[in-house]
N, C-alpha and C positions, 0 to 999 in steps of 0.2 A: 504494500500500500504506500502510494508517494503521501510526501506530508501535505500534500493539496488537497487530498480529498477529505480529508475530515475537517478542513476550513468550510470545502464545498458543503459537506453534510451539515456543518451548525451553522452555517448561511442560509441554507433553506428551511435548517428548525426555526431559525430566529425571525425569518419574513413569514413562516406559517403562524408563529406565534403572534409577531403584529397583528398580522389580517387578523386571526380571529381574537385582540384584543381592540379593534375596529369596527366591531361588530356590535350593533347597537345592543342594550338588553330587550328580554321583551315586552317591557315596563316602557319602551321607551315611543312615541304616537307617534304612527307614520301617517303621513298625509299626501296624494297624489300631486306630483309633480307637474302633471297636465294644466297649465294656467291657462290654453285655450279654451278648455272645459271650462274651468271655471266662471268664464266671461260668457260661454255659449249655454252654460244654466242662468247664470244670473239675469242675464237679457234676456232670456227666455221667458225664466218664470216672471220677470217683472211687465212685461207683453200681456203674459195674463192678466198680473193683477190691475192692469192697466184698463184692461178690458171689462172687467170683474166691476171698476170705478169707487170699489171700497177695499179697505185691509180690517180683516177680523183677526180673530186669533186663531179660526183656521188656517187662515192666510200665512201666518206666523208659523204653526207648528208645519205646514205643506211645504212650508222654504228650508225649516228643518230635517224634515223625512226626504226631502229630493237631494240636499248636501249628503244627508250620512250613506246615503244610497247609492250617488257617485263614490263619495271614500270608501263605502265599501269596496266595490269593485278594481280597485287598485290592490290592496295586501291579497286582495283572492288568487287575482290575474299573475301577480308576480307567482304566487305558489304553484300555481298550472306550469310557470315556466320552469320551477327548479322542483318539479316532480318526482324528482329522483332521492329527494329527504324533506320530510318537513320541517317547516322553519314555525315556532312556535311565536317569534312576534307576528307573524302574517297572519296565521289564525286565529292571535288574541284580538288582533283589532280587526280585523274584516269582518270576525262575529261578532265584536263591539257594535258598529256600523253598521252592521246587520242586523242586530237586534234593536237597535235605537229605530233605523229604517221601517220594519216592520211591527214596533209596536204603535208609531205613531199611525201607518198606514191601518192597522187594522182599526184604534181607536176614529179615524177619517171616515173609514168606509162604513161604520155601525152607523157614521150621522149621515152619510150620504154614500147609499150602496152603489153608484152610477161606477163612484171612483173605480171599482173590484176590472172594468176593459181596460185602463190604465194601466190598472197593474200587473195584469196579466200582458201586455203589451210589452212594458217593462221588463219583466221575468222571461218574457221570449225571447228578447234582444239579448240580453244580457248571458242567457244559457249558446244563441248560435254565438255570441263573442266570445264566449269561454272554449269552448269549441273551435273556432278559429285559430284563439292563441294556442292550443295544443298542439294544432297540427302546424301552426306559423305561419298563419294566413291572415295576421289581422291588421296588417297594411293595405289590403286589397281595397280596390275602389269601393265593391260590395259593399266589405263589410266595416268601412269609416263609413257610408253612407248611413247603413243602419244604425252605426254606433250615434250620429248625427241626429238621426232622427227619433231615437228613444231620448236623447236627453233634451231633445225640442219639445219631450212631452209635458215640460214644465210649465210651459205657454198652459194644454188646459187644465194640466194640474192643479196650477193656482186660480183659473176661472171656477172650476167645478167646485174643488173645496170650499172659495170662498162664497159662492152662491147659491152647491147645493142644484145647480139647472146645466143642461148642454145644448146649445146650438148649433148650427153647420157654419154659423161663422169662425169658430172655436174651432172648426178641421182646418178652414181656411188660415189662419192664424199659426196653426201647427207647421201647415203644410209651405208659410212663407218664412216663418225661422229655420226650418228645415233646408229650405233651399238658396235662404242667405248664406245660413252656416258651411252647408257642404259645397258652396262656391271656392271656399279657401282649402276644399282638398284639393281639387283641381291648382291653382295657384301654385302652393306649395309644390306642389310637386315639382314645376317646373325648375326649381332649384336642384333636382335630382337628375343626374346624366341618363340613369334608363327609363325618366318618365319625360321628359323634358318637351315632348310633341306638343304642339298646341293645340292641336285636332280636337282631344278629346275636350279642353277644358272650354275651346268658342262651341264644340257641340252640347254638352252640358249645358254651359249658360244662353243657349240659342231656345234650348227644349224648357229652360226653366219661365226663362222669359217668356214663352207660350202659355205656361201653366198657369203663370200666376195673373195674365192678362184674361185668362180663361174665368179664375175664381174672379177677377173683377166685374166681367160680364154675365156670371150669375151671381153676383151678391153677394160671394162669400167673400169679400173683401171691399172694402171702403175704398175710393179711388184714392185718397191721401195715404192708407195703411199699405196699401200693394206698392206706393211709389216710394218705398223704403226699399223696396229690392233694387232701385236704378243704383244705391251706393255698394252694390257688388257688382256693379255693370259699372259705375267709375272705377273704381276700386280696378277693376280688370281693365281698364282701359291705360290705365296710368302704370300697371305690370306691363303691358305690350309697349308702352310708349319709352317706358325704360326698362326695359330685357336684361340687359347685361347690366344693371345695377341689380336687377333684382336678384337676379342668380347667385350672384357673387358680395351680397352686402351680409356682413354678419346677421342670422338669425335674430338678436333683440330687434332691430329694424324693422324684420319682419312683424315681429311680436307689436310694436308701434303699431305698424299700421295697420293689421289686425283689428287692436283694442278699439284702434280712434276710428274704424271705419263700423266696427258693431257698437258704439256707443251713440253715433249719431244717426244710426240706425236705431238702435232705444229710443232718441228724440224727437225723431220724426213718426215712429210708430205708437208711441206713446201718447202725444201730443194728440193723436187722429182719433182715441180710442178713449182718453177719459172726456170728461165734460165737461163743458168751454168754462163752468167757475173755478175748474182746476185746471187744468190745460192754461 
């Protein structure tokens, strides 16, 4: 044995030791690192409650029950990926946030059983996303689209809880956060060499823009609320018009213009939807 390898061998006991003295305990509160979610619940459910034109304390606990139910879904999804041992912080708090999740929703749904297609809605996205990540699919256009459009469910989440009633403007409303939000799959990508086409993302937003021109012409949308979707149609104009900044600009950038184009999206959908003494 040369005198190197036993250097070599307590070199690698002492970095295995670090590592797992870097390791959080399982005491310690994980919280999802996706801060696009974040803004794409929070604009969501406040769309509702906007529409809703009052805040109760259902109101209050439904903004709760749809947080912990995102955070759930982060310690789970990591655990799907490292399958191969369980990690005991991952399950202490995703069934935290899980049980938080679900006692608020079952106490929601005894005052108003409409909520129970939500949540079943909810639990089906969430089961093909767990699914996805297993097999390592859940980059796929598909299934950000889905992943998209179950957390736009906080649009009626926070209508129904707070009112208790559902209308088809309440689809319409789903279906244009939905199709704000999942504008910036397409976008983003473009940042990426094996997605980089633009095909898919002017055909996306060509077929959205139909859609949502559609729900204007029957009434599921207000012509001031639908015209909240043209700031994903700037938004995208001003990606094409500088390409190679957008490609190549550090990620927070991105994350800017993101934020500041779904916040005045909140202001203009907002604004169409409570009542001109608040508005």
């Amino acid at each position: 044995m040369t005198p190197s390898q036993p250097n070599l061998s307590q070199s690698a006991a002492i970095q295995s030791a670090a590592a797992v003295s870097r390791t959080p305990a399982w005491y310690h509160p994980i919280y999802s690192p996706e801060h696009g979610v974040y803004v794409m619940l929070f604009v969501s459910f406040l769309t509702g409650a906007a529409a809703a034109q009052k805040w109760t304390w259902a109101t209050t606990l439904a903004l709760i029950c749809a947080f912990a139910g995102f955070q759930a879904e982060h310690p789970l999804t990591l655990q799907i990926k490292q399958r191969r041992s369980w990690k005991s912080r991952f399950l202490v708090w995703g069934s935290l946030y899980a049980g938080i999740a679900l006692g608020i929703a079952v106490c929601l749904c005894l005052q108003t059983p409409m909520l129970l297609w939500l949540y079943l809605g909810a639990i089906a996205a969430f089961v093909i996303d767990a699914v996805s990540v297993f097999y390592r699919q859940q980059k796929s256009f598909t299934n950000e689209l889905l992943t998209f459009a179950a957390v736009c469910l906080a649009a009626p989440f926070a209508y129904i809880a707070t009112t208790g009633t559902w209308t088809l403007s309440m689809l319409g409303l789903w279906l244009l956060n939905t199709l704000f939000f999942s504008s910036s799959i397409f976008t983003v990508k473009l940042r990426k060499p094996k997605t980089a086409s633009l095909l898919p993302g002017l055909t996306y937003h060509v077929i959205a823009t139909g859609i949502i021109t559609g729900l204007w012409f029957i009434g599921w949308l207000a012509p001031i609320t639908a015209i909240g979707f043209g700031i994903a149609l700037l938004k995208l104009g001003l990606i094409l018009a500088w390409q190679d900044w957008y490609r190549t600009t550090p990620i927070q950038n991105v994350a800017i213009l993101e934020t500041s184009s779904a916040l005045i999206f909140l202001l203009i959908v907002a604004l169409s939807l409570l009542p001109a003494h608040l508005s």
